[in-house]
C-alpha positions as CSV (number, residue, x, y, z in Angstrom):
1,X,53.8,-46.7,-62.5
2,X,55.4,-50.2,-63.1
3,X,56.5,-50.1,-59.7
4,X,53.3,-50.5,-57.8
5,X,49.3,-51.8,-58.1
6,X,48.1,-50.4,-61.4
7,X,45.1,-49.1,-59.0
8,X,46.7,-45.8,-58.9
9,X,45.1,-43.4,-60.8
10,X,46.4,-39.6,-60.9
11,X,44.2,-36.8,-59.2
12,X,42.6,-35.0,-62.0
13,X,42.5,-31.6,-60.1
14,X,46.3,-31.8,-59.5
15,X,46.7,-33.0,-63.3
16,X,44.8,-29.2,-63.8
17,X,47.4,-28.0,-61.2
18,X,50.0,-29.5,-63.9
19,X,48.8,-27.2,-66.4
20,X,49.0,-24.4,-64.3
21,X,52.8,-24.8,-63.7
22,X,48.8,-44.9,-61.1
23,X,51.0,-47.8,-58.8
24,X,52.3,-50.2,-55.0
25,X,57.0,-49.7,-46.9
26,X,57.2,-51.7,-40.6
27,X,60.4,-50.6,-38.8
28,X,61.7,-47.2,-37.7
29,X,60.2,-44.3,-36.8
30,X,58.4,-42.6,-39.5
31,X,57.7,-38.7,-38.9
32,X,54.6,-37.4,-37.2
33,X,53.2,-41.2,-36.8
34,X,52.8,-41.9,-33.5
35,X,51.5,-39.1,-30.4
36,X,50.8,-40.7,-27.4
37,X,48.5,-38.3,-26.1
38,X,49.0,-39.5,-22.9
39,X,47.1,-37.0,-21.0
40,X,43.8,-38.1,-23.3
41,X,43.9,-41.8,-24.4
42,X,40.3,-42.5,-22.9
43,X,38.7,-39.5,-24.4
44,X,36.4,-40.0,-27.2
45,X,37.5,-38.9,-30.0
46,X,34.1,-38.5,-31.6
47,X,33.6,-35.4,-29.4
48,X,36.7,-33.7,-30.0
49,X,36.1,-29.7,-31.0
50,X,38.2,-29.1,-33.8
51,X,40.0,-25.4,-34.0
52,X,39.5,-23.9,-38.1
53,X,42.6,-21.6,-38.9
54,X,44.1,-19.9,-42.2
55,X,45.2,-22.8,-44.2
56,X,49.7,-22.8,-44.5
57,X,51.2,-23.3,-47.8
58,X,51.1,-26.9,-48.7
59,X,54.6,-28.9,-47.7
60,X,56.8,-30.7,-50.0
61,X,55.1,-33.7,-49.1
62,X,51.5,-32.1,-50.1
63,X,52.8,-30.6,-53.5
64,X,53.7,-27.2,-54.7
65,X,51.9,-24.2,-54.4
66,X,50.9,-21.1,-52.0
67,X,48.2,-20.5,-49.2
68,X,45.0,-21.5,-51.2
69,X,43.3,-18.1,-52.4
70,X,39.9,-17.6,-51.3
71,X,36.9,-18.4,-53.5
72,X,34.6,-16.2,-55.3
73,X,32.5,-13.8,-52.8
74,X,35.8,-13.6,-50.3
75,X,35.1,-17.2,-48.5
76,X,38.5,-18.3,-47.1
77,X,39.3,-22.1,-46.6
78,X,40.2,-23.2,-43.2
79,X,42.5,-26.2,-42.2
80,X,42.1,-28.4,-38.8
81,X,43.9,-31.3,-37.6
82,X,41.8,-34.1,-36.1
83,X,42.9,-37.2,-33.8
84,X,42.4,-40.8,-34.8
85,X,43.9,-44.1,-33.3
86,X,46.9,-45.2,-35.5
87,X,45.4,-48.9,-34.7
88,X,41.7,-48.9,-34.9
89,X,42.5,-52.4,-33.1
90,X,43.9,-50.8,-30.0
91,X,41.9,-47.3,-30.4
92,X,42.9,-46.0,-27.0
93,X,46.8,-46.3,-27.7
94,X,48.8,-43.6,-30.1
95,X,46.9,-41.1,-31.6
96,X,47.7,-39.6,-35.1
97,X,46.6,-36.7,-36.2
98,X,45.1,-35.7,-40.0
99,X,44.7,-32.6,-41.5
100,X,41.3,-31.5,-42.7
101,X,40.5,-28.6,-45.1
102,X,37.3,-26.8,-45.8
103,X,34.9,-23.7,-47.1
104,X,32.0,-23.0,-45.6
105,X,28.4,-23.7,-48.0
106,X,27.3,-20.2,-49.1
107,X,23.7,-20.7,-47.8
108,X,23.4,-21.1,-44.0
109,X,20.0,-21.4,-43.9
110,X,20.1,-24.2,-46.6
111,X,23.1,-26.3,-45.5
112,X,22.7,-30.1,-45.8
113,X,26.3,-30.5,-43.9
114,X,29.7,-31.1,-45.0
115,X,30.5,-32.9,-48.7
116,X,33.5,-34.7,-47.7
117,X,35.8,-35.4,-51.0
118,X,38.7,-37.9,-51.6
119,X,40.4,-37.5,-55.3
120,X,42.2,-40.7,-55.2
121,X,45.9,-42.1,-55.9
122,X,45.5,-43.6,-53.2
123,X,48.1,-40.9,-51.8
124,X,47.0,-37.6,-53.4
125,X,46.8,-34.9,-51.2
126,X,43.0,-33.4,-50.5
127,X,44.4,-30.1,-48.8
128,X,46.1,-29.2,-52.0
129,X,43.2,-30.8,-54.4
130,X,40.1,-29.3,-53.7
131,X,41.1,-25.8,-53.3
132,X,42.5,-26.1,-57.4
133,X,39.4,-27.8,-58.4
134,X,36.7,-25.9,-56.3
135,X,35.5,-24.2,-59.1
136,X,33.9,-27.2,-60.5
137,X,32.2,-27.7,-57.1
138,X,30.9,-23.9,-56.5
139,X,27.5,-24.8,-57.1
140,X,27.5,-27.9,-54.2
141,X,29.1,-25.3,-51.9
142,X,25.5,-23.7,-51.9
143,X,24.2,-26.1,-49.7
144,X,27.4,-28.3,-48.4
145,X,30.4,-27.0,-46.5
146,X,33.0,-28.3,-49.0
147,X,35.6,-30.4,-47.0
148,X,38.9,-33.0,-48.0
149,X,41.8,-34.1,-46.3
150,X,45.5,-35.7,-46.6
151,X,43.9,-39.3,-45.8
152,X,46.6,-41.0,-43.3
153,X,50.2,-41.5,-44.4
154,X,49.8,-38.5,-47.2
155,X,50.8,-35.2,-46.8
156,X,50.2,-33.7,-43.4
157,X,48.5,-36.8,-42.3
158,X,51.7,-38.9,-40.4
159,X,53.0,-39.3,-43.9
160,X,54.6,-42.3,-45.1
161,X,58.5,-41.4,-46.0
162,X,60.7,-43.6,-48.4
163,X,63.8,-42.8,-50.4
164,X,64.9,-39.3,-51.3
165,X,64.8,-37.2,-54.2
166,X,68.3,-37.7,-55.2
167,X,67.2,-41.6,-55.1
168,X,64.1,-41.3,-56.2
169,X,65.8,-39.6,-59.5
170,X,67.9,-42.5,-60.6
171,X,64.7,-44.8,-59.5
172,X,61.9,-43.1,-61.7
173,X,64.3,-43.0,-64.6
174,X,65.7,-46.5,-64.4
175,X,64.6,-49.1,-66.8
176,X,61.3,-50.4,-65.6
177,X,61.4,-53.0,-68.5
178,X,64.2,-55.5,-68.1
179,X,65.5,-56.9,-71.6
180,X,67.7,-59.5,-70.2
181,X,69.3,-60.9,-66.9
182,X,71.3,-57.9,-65.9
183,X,68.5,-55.5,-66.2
184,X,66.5,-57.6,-64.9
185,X,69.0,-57.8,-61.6
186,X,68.9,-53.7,-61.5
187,X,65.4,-54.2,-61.6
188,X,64.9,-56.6,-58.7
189,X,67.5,-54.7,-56.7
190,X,65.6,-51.1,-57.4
191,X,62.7,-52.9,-55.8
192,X,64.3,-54.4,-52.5
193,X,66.5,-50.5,-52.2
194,X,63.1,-48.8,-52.5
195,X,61.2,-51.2,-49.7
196,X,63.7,-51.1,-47.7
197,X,63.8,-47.5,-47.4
198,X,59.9,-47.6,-46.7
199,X,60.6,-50.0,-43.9
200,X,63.6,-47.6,-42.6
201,X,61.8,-44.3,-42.8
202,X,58.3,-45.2,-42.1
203,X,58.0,-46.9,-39.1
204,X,55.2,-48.3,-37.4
205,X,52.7,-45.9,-40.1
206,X,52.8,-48.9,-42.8
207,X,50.6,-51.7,-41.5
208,X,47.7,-48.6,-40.8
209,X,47.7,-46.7,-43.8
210,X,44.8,-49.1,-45.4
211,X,41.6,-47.9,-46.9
212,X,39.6,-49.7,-44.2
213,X,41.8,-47.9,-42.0
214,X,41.3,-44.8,-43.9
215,X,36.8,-45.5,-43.8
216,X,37.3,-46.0,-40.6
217,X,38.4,-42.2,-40.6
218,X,35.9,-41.1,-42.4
219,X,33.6,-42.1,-39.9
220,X,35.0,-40.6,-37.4
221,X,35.4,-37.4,-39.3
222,X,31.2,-37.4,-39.8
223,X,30.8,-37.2,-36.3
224,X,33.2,-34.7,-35.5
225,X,31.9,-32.3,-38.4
226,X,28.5,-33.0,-36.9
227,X,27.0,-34.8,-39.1
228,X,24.5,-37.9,-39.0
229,X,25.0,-39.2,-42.3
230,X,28.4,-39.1,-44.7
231,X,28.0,-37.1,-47.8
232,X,30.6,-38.0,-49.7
233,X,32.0,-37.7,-53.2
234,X,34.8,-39.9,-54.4
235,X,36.7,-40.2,-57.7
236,X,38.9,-43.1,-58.5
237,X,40.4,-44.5,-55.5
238,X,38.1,-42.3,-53.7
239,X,35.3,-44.7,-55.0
240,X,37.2,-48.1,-53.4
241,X,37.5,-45.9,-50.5
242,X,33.9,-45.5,-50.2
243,X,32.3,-48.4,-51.3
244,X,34.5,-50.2,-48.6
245,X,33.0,-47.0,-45.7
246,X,29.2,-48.3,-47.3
247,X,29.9,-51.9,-46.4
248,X,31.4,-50.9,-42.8
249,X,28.5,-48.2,-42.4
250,X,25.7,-48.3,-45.0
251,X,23.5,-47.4,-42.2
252,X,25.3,-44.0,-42.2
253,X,25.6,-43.2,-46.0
254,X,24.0,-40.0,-47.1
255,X,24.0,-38.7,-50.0
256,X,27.4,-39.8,-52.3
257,X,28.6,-40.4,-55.9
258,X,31.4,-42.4,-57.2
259,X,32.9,-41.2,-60.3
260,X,35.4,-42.8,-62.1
261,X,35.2,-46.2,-60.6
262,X,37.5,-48.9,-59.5
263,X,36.1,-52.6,-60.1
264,X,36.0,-53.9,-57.2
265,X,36.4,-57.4,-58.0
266,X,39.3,-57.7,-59.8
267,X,42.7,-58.7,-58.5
268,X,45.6,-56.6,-58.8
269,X,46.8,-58.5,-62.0
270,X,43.4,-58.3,-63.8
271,X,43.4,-54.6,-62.7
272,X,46.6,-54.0,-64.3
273,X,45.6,-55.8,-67.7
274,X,42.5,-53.7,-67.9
275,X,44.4,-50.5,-67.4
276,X,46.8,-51.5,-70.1
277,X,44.1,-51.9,-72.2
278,X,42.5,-48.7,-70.8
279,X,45.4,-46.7,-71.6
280,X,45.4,-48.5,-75.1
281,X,42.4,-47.2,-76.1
282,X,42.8,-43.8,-74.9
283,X,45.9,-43.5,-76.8
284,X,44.3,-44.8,-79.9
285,X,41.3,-42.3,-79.3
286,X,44.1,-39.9,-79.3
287,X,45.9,-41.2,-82.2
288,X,42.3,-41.1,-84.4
289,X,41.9,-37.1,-83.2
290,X,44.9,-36.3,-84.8
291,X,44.7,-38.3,-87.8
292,X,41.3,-36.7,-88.2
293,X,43.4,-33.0,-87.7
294,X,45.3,-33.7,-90.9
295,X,48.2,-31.5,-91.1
296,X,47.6,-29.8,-88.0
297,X,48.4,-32.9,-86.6
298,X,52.1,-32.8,-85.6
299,X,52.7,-36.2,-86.0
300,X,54.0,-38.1,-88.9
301,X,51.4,-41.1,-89.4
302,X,48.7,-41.1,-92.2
303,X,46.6,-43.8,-89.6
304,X,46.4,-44.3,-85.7
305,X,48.2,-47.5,-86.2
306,X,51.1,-45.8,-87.5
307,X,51.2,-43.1,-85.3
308,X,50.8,-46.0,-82.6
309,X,53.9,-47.6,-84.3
310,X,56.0,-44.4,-84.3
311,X,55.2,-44.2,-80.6
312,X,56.6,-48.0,-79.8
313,X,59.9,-47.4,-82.3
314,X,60.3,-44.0,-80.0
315,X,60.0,-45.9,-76.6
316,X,62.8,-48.9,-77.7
317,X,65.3,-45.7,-79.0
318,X,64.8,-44.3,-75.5
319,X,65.6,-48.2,-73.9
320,X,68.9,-47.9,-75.5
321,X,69.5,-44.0,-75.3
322,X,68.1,-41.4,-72.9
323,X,67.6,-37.6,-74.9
324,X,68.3,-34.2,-73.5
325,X,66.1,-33.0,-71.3
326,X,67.2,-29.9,-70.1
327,X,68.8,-28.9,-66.6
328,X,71.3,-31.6,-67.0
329,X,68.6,-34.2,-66.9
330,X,67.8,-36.6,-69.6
331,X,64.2,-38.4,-70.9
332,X,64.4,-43.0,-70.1
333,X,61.9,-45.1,-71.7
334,X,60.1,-45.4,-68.2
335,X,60.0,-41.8,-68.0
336,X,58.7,-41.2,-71.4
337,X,56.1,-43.8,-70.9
338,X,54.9,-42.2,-67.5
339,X,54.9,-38.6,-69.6
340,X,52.2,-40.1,-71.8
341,X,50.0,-42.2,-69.4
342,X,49.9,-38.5,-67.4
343,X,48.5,-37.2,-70.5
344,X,45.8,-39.4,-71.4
345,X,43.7,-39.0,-68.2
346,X,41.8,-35.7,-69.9
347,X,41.7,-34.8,-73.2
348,X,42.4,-31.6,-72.1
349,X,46.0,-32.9,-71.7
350,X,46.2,-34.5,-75.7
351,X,47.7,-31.2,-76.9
352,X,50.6,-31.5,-74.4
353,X,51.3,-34.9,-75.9
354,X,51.1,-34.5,-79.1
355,X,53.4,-31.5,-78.3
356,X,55.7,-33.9,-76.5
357,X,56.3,-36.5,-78.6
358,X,56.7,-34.6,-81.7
359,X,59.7,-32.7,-79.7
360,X,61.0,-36.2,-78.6
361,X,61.3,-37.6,-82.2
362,X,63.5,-34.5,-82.6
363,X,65.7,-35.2,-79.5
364,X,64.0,-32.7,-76.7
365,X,62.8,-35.0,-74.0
366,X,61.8,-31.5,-71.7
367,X,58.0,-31.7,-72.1
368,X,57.9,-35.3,-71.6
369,X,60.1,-35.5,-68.9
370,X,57.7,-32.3,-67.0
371,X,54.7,-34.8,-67.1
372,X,56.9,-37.5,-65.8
373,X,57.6,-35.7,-63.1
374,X,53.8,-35.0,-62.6
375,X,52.6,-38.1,-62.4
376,X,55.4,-39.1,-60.2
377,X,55.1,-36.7,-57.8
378,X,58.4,-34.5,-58.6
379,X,58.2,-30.8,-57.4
380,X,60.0,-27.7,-59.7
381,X,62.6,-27.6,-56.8
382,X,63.4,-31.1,-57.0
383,X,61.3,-32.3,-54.0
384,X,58.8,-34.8,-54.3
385,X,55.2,-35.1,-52.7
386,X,55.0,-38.4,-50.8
387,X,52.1,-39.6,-53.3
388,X,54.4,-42.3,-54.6
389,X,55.1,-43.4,-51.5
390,X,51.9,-43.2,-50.4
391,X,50.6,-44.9,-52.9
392,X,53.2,-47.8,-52.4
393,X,51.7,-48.2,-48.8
394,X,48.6,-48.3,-49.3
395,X,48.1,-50.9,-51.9
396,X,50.8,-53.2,-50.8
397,X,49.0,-53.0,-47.7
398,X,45.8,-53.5,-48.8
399,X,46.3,-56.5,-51.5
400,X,47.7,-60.2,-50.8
401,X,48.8,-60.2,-53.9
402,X,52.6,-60.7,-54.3
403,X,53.8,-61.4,-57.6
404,X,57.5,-62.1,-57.9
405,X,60.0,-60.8,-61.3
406,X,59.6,-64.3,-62.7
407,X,55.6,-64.5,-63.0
408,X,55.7,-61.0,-64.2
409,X,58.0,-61.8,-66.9
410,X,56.1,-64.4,-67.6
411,X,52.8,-62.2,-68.0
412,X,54.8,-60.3,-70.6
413,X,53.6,-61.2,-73.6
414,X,49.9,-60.8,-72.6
415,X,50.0,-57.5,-71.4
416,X,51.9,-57.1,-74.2
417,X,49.1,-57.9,-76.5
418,X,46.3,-55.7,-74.7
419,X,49.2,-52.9,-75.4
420,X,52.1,-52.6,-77.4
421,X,53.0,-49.4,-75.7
422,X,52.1,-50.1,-72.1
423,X,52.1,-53.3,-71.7
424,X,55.8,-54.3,-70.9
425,X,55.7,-51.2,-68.2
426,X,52.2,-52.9,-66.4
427,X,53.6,-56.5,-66.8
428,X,56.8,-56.0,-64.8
429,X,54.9,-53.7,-62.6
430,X,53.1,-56.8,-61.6
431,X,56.0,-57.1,-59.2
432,X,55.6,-54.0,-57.4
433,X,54.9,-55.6,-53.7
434,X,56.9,-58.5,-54.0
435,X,59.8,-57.0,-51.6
436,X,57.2,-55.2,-49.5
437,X,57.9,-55.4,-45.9
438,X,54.3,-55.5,-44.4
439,X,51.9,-58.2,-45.3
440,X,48.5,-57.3,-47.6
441,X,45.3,-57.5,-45.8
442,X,42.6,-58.5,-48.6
443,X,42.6,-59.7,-52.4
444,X,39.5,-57.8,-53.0
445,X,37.4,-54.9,-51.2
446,X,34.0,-56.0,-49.7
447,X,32.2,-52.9,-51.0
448,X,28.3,-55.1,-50.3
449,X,25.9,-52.3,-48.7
450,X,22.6,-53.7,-48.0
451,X,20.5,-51.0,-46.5
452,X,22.6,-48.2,-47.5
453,X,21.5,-45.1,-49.5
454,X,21.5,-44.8,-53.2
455,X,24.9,-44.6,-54.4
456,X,25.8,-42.8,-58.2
457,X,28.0,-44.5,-59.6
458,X,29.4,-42.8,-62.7
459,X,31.7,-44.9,-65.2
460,X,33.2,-43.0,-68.2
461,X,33.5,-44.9,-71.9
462,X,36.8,-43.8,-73.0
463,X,38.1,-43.7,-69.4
464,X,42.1,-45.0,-69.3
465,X,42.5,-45.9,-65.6
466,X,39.7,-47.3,-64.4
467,X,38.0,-48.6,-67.3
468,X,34.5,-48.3,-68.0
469,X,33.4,-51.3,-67.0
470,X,33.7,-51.1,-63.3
471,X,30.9,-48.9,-62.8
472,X,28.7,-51.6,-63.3
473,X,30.5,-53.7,-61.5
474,X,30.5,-51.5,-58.7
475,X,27.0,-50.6,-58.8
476,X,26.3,-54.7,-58.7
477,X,28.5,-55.3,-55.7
478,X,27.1,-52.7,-53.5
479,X,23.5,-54.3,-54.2
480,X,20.2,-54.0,-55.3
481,X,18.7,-50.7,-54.5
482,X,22.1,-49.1,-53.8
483,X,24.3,-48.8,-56.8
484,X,22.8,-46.3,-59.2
485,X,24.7,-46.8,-62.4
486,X,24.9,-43.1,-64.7
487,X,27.5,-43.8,-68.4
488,X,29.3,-41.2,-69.7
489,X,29.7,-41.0,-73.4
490,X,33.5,-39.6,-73.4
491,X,37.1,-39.5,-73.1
492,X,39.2,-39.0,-70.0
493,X,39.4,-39.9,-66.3
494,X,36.2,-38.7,-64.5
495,X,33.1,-37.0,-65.4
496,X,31.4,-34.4,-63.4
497,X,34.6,-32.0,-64.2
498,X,33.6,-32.9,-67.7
499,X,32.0,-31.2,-70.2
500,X,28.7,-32.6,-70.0
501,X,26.2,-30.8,-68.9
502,X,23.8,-33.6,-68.7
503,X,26.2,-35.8,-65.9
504,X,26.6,-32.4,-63.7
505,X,22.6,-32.4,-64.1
506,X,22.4,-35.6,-62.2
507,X,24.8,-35.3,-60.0
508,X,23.7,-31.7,-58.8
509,X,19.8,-32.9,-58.6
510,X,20.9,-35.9,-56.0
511,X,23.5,-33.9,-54.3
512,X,21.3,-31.0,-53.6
513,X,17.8,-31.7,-54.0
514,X,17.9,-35.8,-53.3
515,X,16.9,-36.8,-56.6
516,X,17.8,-40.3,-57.3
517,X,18.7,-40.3,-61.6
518,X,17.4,-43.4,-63.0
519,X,19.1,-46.3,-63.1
520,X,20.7,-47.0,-66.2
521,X,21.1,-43.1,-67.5
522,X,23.0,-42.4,-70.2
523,X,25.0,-38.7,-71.1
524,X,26.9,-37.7,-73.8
């Protein structure tokens, strides 16, 4: 996390994968990125018939897992590969190809057209996301065919490659908080290894992995589902993703909802000072459930500040001595830290923590060190998913923003303030693009939509990665008309797979039926 734009944000569905078993590379060539497609460069790719086939097992790059299993009623998913330009700038030179997954709406007769969904990161895999979380959506699938994909430079989808896992390792568990001028050299030189392995691996992919790149997709993917309008539903990134497709296309919006919003008019440092004080107040939320448990509260602390305390004093013992963590591995401070920021995204996930820490004040680092490797995008055979790199692409990329070590340090103490237990990690984080090998495009997304339709945008109170507040802001930016703000009352990142009834409610009736919820609703 310190390494890149705090914009990242964890898919929620493959956090619920977690259970089951955020955030910042041109050169070489970089895998599957460039087909020339010689035979076909004039042919419009709007037109192209795309061929549905039994979905493979997901590839290290995707995640873990099997074939997906088919949904209630025997309804199988089907995955396609579709063409796009690698440079929308130069749209009849090398194609790339993305791969697209979907089920089929269980009416026919009452199909609206395809829901396309993007989770976020940016760099989480939609192949291996919706089919874990298509429960939640069964009921849109009455009327929508139910589609995501590996957005370009994840997964399938001419993936961005970096360093490998043996590297990537010692680079997750190094110290991501320098305390003086040698660490801060490892630090600095982690940075320029890891770029530089982007810029090696990935080749011409890293300048085209942008989310206008990636609305640009989207487009193209309405048309070649057959579809006159984009219905779309996106959840953290997913919601920067498609408020940029609204400005580039409000003409073509359908019906969508943003949940989980990104602000989109703060830069990447005032991004990364609200998630600090995000993830403050979700751990303090956390801290006040247990103190309200009493003693079935595992935690020594008679007040949240305490157990707050307890938490720092456990962070600085892991600064100066990694624990046992099984398999010959052991628990860092950065690790630790990126254990409990994977665990505040749902309070589904508080047990786990508490869980965790309580076994790393007694030395076992093994449950902390399995979220770690969660949110960092470590598989059980020592693999990783490209989501890290991914991520690293796509908001270096996207952001101007380039913050070198000595203004991060120098943001310390501030983000230091918003969190005692997070801040450090964001602050140094600040620096995440500063080696980056391809230049940032934008210092904000233009999300304005004038003339597009209503958008639901759905911001969460006690949400730790994209604070609450940028639903609002959101909802203002796209315009008057456009932005239909719904709050959730609750904890956690993301709302509809909630447990509010009232917020599905809302988002069911515009989804399915068109009905717009009133600006300004409220759920609980």
């Amino acid at each position: 996390m310190a390494t890149s734009s705090a914009r990242r944000a964890p898919v929620l569905a493959a956090s619920a994968a977690l259970l089951l078993s955020l955030s910042a590379c041109s050169g070489g060539s970089g895998g599957t990125s460039g087909n020339k497609d010689s035979g076909d460069k004039k042919q419009d790719l709007s037109a192209q018939q795309l061929t549905w086939a039994e979905c493979p097992a997901p590839t290290s790059a995707q995640g873990e897992g099997g074939k997906p299993s088919p949904l209630p009623g025997g309804t199988p998913w089907q995955c396609a590969t579709m063409k796009v330009p690698r440079d929308y700038a130069k749209p009849d030179g090398d194609r790339i190809e993305l791969a697209l997954i979907r089920a089929e709406a269980a009416d026919r007769n009452k199909r609206i057209g395809s829901l396309i969904f993007n989770f976020g990161g940016p760099g989480g895999s939609g192949i291996t996301t919706l089919p874990s979380a298509a429960e939640d959506y069964e009921k849109l699938r009455s009327r929508y065919d139910l589609v995501s994909f590996d957005p370009r430079g994840v997964g399938r989808s001419a993936p961005v490659e970096c360093a490998d896992a043996k590297t990537l390792d010692a680079y997750y568990a190094s110290d991501m908080t320098p305390d003086d001028a040698a660490e801060e050299k490892q630090f600095a030189d982690g940075l320029k290894k890891y770029s530089e392995s982007c810029r090696q691996n990935s080749g011409g992919m890293l300048p085209h992995v942008g989310t206008v790149d990636a609305a640009r997709d989207l487009d193209l993917m309405r048309q070649v589902l057959g579809d006159d309008e984009l219905h779309y539903f996106g959840i953290s990134y997913g919601t920067e993703l498609g408020g940029v497709y609204a400005h580039l296309f409000p003409k073509k919006v359908g019906r969508a909802v943003f949940d989980a919003v990104v602000d989109p008019t703060q830069k990447a440092e005032e991004s990364s000072l609200g998630q600090a004080k995000g993830f403050q107040l979700a751990l303090n939320n956390f801290a006040k459930d247990c103190v309200a448990r009493g003693d079935d509260c595992r935690l020594e602390g008679s007040t949240p500040q305490e157990i707050e305390d307890n938490i720092v004093a456990l962070l600085q013992r892991l600064d100066k001595k990694p624990i046992p963590a099984g398999d010959g591995r052991q628990l860092t401070q950065s690790q630790a830290t990126n254990g409990i920021v994977q665990t505040l995204y749902s309070k589904d996930f508080w047990q786990y923590l508490e869980q965790g820490l309580d076994e790393a004040d007694g030395g076992n680092g093994s449950l902390l060190l399995v979220l770690a490797d969660a949110m960092n995008g470590r598989n059980q055979d020592g693999t990783y998913s490209n989501i890290g790199a991914a991520n690293a692409a796509v908001n270096c990329v996207d952001s101007k923003e380039r913050y070198d070590l000595a203004y991060a340090k120098s943001k310390v103490a501030d983000f230091r303030a918003a969190s005692p237990v997070f801040g450090d990690f964001l602050a140094w984080g600040l620096s995440g693009c500063s080696t980056w090998p391809v230049p940032g495009q934008r210092v904000t997304p233009n999300v304005s939509a004038p003339g597009a339709a209503p958008i639901v945008v759905i911001g969460t109170t006690g949400d730790p990665a994209t604070p609450y507040e940028g639903a609002r802001k959101m909802a203002e930016k796209l315009g008057k008309g456009v932005g239909v703000e719904l709050t959730y009352k609750g904890e956690g990142h993301g709302a509809y797979n909630g447990s509010s009834a009232c917020v599905k409610s809302a988002v069911d009736g515009y989804l399915l039926d068109g009905k717009v919820p009133a600006a300004g609703t409220v759920c609980e």
